[in-house]
C-alpha positions in Angstrom: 51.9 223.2 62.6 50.1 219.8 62.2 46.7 219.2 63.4 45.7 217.5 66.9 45.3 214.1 65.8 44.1 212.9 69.2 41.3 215.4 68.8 40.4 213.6 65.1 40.0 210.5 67.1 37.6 211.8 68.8 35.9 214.0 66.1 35.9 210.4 64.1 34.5 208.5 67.4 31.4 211.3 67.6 30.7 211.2 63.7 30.8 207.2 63.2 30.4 205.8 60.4 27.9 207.9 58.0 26.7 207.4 54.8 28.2 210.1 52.4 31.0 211.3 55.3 34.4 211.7 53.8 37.3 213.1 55.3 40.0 215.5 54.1 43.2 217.1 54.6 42.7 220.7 54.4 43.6 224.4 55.4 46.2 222.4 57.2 44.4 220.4 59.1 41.4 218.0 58.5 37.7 218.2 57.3 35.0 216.2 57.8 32.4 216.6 55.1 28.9 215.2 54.6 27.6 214.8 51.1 30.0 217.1 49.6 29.7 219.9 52.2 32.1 220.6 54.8 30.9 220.2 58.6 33.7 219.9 60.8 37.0 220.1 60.7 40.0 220.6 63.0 43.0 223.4 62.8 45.8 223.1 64.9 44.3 222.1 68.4 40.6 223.4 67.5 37.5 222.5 66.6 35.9 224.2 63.4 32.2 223.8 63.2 30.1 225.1 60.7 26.1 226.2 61.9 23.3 227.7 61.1 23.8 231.1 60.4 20.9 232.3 63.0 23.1 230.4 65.6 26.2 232.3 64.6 25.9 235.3 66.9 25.0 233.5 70.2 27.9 230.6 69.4 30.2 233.6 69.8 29.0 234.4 73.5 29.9 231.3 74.1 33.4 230.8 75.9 36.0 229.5 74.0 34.5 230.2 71.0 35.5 233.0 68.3 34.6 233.4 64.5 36.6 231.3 62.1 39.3 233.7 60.9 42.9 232.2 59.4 43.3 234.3 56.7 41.9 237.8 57.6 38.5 237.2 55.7 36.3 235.3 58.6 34.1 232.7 56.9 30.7 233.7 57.9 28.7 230.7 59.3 32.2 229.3 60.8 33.3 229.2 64.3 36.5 228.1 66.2 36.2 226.3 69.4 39.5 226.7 71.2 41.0 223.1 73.2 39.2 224.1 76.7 35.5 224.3 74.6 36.2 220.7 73.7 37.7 219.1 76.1 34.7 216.4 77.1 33.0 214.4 75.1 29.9 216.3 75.6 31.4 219.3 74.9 32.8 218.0 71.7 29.6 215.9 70.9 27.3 219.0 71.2 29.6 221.4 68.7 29.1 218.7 66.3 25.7 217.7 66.6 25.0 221.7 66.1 26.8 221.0 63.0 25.3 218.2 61.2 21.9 219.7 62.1 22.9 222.5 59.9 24.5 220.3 57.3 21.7 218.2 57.0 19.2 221.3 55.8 21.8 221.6 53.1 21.4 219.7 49.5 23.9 217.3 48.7 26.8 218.3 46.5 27.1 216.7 43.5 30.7 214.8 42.9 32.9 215.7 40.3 
């Protein structure tokens, strides 16, 4: 199954234009990385969103929103936000901006 590329639009519209943002097709969708690490991304019709780990735990009392599990081996740090968590901008603006906070406490990966 392809990725929602009218969600991408709009992950692209919230994330502007960034020094050091790249995007990439992955896991079978798309990531969004900043300075080498991954921030957001989008599988299938979800939102990925990667956050500080002391956030993790009450992110998943949130509705719509479950740990990031594809393989059998969730990826801790990594949550899911199902269609109906992102449906407004706001919605969608806020799971991001939780995610480039994080991201931004990170060092910069170094290219290859």
């Amino acid at each position: 199954m392809a990725f929602s590329e009218s969600l991408a639009v709009r992950v692209r519209q919230v994330l502007g234009r960034r020094h050091g943002l790249v995007e990439k097709k992955m896991f079978g969708g798309v990531g969004f990385l900043l300075h080498g690490n991954m921030c957001v991304g989008i599988w299938k019709h979800s939102l990925i969103a990667r956050i500080d780990p002391a956030e993790y735990g009450r992110a998943l009392d949130e509705d719509f929103v479950r740990e990031f599990d594809i393989t059998g081996r969730p990826m801790k740090g990594w949550i899911l936000i199902e269609p109906d968590g992102v449906e407004t901008d706001d919605q969608l603006s806020l799971w991001i901006v939780k995610s480039l906070d994080f991201i931004r406490t990170l060092p910069a990966k170094a290219k290859k």
